[in-house]
N, C-alpha and C positions, 0 to 999 in steps of 0.2 A: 828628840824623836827621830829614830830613821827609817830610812826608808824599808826595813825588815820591819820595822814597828808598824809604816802606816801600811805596805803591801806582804802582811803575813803569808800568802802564797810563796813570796820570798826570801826566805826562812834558809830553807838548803841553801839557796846562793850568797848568805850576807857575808861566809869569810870564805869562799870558796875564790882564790885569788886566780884562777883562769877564768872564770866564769866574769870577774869585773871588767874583764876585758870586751864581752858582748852583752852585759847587763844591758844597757838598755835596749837591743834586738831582743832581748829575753823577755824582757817588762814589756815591751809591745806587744807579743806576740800572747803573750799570758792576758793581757789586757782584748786584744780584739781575738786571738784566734789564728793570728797569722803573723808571720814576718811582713816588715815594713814596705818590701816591693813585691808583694803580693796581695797587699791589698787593691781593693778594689776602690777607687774613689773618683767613680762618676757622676755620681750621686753627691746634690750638697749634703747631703744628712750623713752619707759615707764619707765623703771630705773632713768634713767636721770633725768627724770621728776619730778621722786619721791624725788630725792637727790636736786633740786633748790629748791621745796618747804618745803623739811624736814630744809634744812637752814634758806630760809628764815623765816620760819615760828618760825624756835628755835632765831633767830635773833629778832624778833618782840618782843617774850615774855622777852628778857631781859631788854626792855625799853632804848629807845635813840632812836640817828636817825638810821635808821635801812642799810642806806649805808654805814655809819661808822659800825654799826654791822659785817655786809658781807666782806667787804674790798672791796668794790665796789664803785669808783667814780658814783655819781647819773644817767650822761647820758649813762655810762654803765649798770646799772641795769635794767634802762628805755628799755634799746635795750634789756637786756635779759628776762626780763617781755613779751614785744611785741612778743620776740621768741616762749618764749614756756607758756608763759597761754596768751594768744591774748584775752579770754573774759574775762578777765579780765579790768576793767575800771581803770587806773591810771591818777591822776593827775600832769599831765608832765609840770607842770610849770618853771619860771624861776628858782626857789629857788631849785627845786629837780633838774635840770636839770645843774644847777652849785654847786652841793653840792660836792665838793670835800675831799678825804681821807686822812687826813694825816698818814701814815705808819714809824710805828717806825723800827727800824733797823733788830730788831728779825722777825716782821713779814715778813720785803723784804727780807731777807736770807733765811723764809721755803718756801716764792712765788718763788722766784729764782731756788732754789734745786729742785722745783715740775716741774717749766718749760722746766729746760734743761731734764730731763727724762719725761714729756710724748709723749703718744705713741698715740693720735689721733688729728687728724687734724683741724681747726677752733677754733671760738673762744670760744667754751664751755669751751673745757681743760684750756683755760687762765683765763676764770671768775672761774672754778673751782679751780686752782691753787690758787688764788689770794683768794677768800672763804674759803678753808681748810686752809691757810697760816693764816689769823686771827683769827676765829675760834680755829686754834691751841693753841691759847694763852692763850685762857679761862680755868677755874681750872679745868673739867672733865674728863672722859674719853672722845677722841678725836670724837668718834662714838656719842657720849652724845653729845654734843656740836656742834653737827654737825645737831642736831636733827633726827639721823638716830635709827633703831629700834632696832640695835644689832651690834658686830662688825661684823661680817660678810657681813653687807650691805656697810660698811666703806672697807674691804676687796675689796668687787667687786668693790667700784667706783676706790679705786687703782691702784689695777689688771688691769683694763679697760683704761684711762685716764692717766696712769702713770705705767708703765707697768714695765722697767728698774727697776725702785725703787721700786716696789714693790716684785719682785724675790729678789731682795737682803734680805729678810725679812725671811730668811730659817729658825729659829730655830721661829718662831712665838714671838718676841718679841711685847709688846705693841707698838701699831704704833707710838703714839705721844714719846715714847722714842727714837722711832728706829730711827724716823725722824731727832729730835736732837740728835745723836748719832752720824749719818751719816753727818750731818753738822760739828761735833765736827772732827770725819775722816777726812774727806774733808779739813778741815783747818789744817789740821796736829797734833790737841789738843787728848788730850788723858782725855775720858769720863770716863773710870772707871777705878780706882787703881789694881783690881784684874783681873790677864791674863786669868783667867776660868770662868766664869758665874758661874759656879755649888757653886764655894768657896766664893762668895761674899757676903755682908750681907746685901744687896738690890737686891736678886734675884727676891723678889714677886713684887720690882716695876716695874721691868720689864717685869715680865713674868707671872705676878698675874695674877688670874682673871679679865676677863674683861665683866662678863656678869652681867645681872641685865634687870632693867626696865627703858622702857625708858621715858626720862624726860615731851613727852607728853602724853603718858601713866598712866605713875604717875599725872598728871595734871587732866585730866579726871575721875582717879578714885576718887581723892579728891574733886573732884564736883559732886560724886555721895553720896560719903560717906557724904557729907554734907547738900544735897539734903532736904526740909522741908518738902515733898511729893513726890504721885506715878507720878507726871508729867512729875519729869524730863527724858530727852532722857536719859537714864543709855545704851546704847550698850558701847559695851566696842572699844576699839581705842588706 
């Protein structure tokens, strides 16, 4: 299934090979209404919002089926679709609607870790859970891969949604470290050979830099800079 199949609005962009270049700024904005820095998310309910479509949308651009992307069984996605973009048109057929995830081990251990600590109610924080837990897996920063703008919007949804595990995170280590860190604790394993962070010789991977641009950002700009004319929409995103 791809992502033309699950977001038929998407249809004109599935072989439109300039357009793969800001698909996911596309898919966002088809999704809420707007490009990615121009939403508005002051609001937790707009936060929210901003963080299903920054995934799914970073989910879209990698190609596949896009509920394997998410870590979302199909008739879950379907229900969190209808939740929070309702006009949006999906085709709920039999095939997305029994499209099931297989989860490999790593993933169900940071879905697990994420559920017993958060901290609100219903099923978002479950589809969140179960979204950051695959997501994790892919090579980026965890906020990159998450399709979010920086890590500090990666910050607030864990702060918010997972609250426990996210105060443990006192000295600011990179999250997707922390996360497997805290797994490795958890089991009794012991993650790093040096008892002081400051003495180790992988302190920047864990506590490097984590900022930059972000990956639909960078997508966008590459479809400007490649642009043949003044036509293109150049705003920036």
């Amino acid at each position: 299934m791809s992502e033309a199949q699950f977001f038929p609005f998407m249809a004109d962009y599935a072989t439109d090979p300039t357009s793969r270049a800001h698909r996911g700024a596309t898919i966002y904005r088809l999704l809420t209404g707007v490009y990615p820095l121009e939403a508005d998310i002051s609001s937790d309910r707009n936060f929210d919002r901003h963080v299903l479509a920054s995934i799914l949308a970073a989910a879209a651009i990698d190609g596949g089926p896009i509920p394997k992307n998410v870590g979302l069984p199909g008739r879950e996605l379907a229900a969190l679709l209808e939740d929070y973009f309702p006009a949006v048109a999906i085709k709920a057929d039999n095939g997305l609607l029994h499209f099931m995830c297989e989860q490999d081990d790593e993933v169900a251990m940071i879905g697990d870790l994420l559920l017993e600590r958060r901290s609100t109610e219903g099923k978002l924080s479950g589809w969140l859970a179960a979204m950051v837990a695959r997501r994790a897996i892919e090579p980026n920063h965890l906020w990159e891969d998450l399709g979010l703008g920086d890590r500090g919007e990666l910050s607030r949804l864990l702060s918010r949604h997972f609250a426990s595990l996210a105060a443990r995170n006192i000295n600011n280590m990179r999250w997707k470290r922390f996360i497997y860190r805290t797994l490795c604790e958890n089991d009794g394993l012991l993650m790093c050979t040096t008892p002081v962070c400051t003495q180790c010789n992988d302190f920047n991977v864990c506590f490097g830099d984590e900022s930059g641009e972000s990956r639909m950002a960078e997508r966008r700009r590459e479809v400007v800079r490649q642009a043949p004319g003044p036509d293109i929409d150049n705003r920036d995103v």
